[in-house]
C-alpha angles and dihedrals in degrees: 000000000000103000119176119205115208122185140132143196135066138343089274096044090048107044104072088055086058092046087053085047091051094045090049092044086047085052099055106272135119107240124187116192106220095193137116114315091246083085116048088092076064100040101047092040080069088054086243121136124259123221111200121253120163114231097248106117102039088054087050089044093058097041087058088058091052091073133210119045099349087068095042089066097048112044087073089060093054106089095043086055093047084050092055096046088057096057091033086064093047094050087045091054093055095046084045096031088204109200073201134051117188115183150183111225086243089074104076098178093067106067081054099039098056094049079061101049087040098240152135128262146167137200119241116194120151083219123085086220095123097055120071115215150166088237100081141333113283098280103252073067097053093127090058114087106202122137138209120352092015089051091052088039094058093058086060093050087048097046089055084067081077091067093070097070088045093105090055100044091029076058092043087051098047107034095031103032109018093236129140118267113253125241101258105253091038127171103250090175090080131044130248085256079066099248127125123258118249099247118200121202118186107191124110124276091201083064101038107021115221111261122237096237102054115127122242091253093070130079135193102206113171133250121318113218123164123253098235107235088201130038108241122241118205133206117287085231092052092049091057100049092055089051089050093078158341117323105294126218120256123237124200157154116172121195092351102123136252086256097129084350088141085051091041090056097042085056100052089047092062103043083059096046084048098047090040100233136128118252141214112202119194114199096222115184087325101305092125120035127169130122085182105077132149119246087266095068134072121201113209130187097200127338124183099247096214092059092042112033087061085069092056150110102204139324138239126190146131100278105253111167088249100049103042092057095049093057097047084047095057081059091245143141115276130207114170126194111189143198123169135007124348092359097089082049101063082035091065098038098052087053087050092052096050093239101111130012125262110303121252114216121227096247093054094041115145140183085228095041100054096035075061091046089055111037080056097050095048097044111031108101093203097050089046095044093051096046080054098053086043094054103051086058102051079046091059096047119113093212099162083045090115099218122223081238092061103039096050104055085062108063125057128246088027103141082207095234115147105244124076096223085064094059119104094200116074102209088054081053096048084039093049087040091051096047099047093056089044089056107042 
């Protein structure tokens, strides 16, 4: 089977794309990433196909989260490079011809796309934000506290933002595919034949437990981390400094911006000094910037964290869905301090869980607050033992083991039984066959 990615953001958002393309390709299948261009030297090292995306919009992404006049100029350029992403991905499935799209909701040419070519697709996001439930309020409303029908209710106000972006893609559908225009607030969960979207979630369930009331067509996979084809070798210097001493604590702040990067720096070097740990500091898209740092304190441009978090002794960073698996997946200590989107949301959770203390969020960062943060995370026992538990499951999940549960939801004419020789569609057959071998 022919199966296109297509996904977009930053390093966090688009791994674990890659770590699903790894897994399909692992299992027999031919897989294209249709993503920014910064990552085909990622993508190909994998031996996956690449599906060409200018950078555009990631450069005018992180310009956005610089801040001040960088993102001034660049909010006018958004919509004529969202415009060119959804013809770019059109023009990637015809060169690919995909019998399979399998998209994250950023990318707003798939759902479209694949009505024209006539084929399945399903939505992928490590984030529970497209299915309402009485759990919890939809995630970008993670400091409300609600319950049952309001909690439902706030999935429905935050799936009308969508509307906003119908006259593009209503042109794109019109003017690039011939297709009818859409109703404005139209449903894009379910296709135009009137059934739901497979939607994959791969986050833990041993962190977020699966609600009750979530429908058939959604699965909550498990995390999905790459399987490194190389082993890393850091720096000799790197290397040093982590045998110098006792486990140190990561900093990080991933594609947060350079706005108030110097304070932020100053800050965290004193929380560590204060708490009187070593530190680990990753540069991220300009969040952390000093050259000038005390022996303590190691500055990093970039680091695999499944290589690195193992080494320490807790990790601080700003919450984003990849990392914060990763960390809890290394079995260590969490503190969160978050600033936009789904951030608040995992902060919250990994207080809830025990694993990390509660988040602070970037606006009320202190040198006292997060020394406290720290010194907690580090030396309480229950908080440590519980990160490790936590991790050692996450560990053990098969989150890339496609499920029949899963598979079968995505092809029509699948009866849905559980066995392959009951499909009546022979790709679901070759994919559950495939899988199957790759996972026992």
């Amino acid at each position: 089977m022919k199966l296109l990615i297509s996904t977009f953001g930053t390093h966090g958002d688009v791994q674990p794309f890659l770590a699903l393309g790894q897994g399909l390709q692992h299992a027999g299948h031919s897989v294209a990433i249709f993503t920014s261009a910064s990552y085909r030297p990622a993508i190909e090292s994998l031996g996956l196909h690449y599906a060409p995306m200018a950078d555009t919009m990631l450069e005018l992404t992180q310009a956005i989260l610089r801040g001040g006049a960088a993102a001034r100029a660049a909010l006018p350029q958004m919509l004529p490079a969202m415009r060119a992403m959804l013809e770019a991905e059109w023009h990637a499935a015809q060169a690919f011809v995909p019998d399979m799209i399998v998209y994250h909701p950023k990318m707003l040419g798939s759902y479209h796309t694949a009505e024209k070519l006539g084929i399945p697709l399903v939505m992928a996001i490590p984030l529970p934000f497209y299915t309402p439930t009485r759990a919890f309020p939809n995630p970008f409303l993670a400091g409300l506290r609600l319950g049952g029908w309001a909690n439902r209710a706030s999935f429905h106000l935050m799936g009308l933002t969508g509307g906003m972006y119908s006259g593009m893609t209503n042109r794109f559908r019109r003017d690039m595919l011939g297709l009818r225009p859409l109703r404005r607030f139209a449903d894009l969960l379910t296709t135009q034949a009137g059934t739901a979207i497979p939607i994959f979630y791969p986050y833990s369930p041993h962190l977020l437990p699966i609600p009750d009331d979530f429908p058939a067509h959604v699965h909550v996979t498990g995390s999905w981390f790459l399987r490194p084809t190389t082993p890393w070798e850091p720096p000799a210097t790197l290397t040093a400094f982590l045998n110098a001493g006792p486990p140190p604590v990561y900093v990080g702040f991933g594609s947060m911006g350079g706005s108030g990067a110097q304070h932020r720096t100053e800050l965290v070097l004193a929380a560590l000094a204060q708490a009187g740990q070593r530190g680990v500091l990753a540069r991220g898209w300009g969040g952390l910037v000093s050259d000038h740092v005390p022996d303590t304190v190691y500055m990093i441009d970039e680091v695999p964290h499944d290589w690195l978090f193992p080494q320490m002794a807790a990790v601080v960073h700003h919450g984003g869905s990849g990392t914060t698996a990763a960390g809890l997946r290394a079995g260590k200590p969490t503190i969160i301090c978050p600033q936009l989107g789904d951030q608040p949301f995992w902060g919250r959770i990994v207080a809830e869980r025990g694993v990390g203390p509660q988040p602070i969020a970037q606006h009320r960062l202190s040198v006292g607050r997060l020394a406290a943060a720290i010194e907690t995370a580090v030396t309480d026992q229950g908080i440590n033992e519980r990160a490790a538990a936590l991790g050692a499951q996450i560990r053990a999940e098969d989150g890339l083991g496609m499920r029949w549960r899963s598979l079968n939801t995505t092809i029509p004419g699948c009866r849905g039984t559980n066995r392959p020789d009951g499909c009546h569609a022979e790709r679901c057959s070759a994919m559950y066959s495939a899988n199957h071998q790759a996972n026992a």
